[in-house]
C-alpha positions in Angstrom: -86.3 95.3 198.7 -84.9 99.1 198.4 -85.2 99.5 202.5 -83.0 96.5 202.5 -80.6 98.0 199.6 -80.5 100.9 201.4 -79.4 99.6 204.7 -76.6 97.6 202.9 -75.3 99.9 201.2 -75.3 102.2 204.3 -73.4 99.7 205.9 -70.0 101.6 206.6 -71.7 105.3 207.0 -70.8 106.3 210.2 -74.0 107.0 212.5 -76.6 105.1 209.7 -79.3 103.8 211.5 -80.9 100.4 209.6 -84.4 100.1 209.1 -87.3 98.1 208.7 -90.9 97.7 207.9 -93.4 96.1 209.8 -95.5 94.5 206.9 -98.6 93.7 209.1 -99.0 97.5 209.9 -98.4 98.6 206.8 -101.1 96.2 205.3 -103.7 97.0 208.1 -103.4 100.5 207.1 -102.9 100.9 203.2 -106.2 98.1 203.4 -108.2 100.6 205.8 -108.4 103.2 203.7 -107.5 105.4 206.1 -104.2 106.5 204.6 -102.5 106.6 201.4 -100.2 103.7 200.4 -97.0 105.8 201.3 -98.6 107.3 204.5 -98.6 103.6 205.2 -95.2 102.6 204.3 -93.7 105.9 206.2 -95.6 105.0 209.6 -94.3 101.1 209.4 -90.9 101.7 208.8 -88.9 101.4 212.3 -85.3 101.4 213.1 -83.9 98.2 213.6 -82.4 97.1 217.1 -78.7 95.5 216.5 -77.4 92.7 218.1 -73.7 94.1 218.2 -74.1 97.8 217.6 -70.7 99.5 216.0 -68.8 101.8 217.9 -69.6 104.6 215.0 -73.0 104.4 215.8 -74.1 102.1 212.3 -76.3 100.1 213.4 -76.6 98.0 210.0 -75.3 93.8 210.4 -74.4 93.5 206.9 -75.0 89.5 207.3 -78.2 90.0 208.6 -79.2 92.3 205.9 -77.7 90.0 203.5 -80.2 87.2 204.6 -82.9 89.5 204.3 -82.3 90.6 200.9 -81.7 86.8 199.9 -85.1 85.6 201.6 -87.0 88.7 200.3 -85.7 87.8 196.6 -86.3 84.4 197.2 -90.3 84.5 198.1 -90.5 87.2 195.0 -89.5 84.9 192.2 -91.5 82.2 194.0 -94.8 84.3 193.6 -94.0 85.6 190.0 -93.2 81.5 189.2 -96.8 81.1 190.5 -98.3 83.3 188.6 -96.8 83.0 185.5 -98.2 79.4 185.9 -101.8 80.7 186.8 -101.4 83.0 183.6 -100.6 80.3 181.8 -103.5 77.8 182.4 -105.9 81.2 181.9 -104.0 81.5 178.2 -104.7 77.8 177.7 -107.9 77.5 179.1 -109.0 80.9 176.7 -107.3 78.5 173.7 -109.2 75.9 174.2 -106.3 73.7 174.7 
């Protein structure tokens, strides 16, 4: 979510190039134990390739990023919904109810 805030609100500096992570890699690694967590995140992050690059050199499409943000935000309440429910049945199960 902050790479994503980052590259929207970077979206009219002149030269800004948007990035990205590449989840998979950054998984593989941070699971290895190999490399630290942020060693991970550093080494997966990429620069994004633009459809319609600017003239200025930004590379950011704000309605891309847009969709992005949305669909990131979107899976994150749906996991904390699901495990609010799993904590729940655990609380209820510990009751006796």
């Amino acid at each position: 979510m902050g790479l994503l805030a980052s590259n929207i609100a970077n979206a009219s500096t002149p030269g800004y190039k948007a990035r990205d992570i590449d989840f998979s890699q950054a998984l593989a690694q941070a699971t290895s134990g190999t490399s630290s967590t942020d060693r991970a995140f550093d080494s997966a992050t990429l620069y994004r390739n633009p459809t319609m690059p600017s003239l200025d050199g930004n590379t950011v499409e704000l309605a891309t990023e847009q969709t992005a943000f949305a669909e990131n935000a979107v899976q994150y309440q749906t996991t904390l919904s699901f495990l609010n429910g799993r904590i729940g049945e655990i609380t209820r199960a510990l009751r006796g109810e």
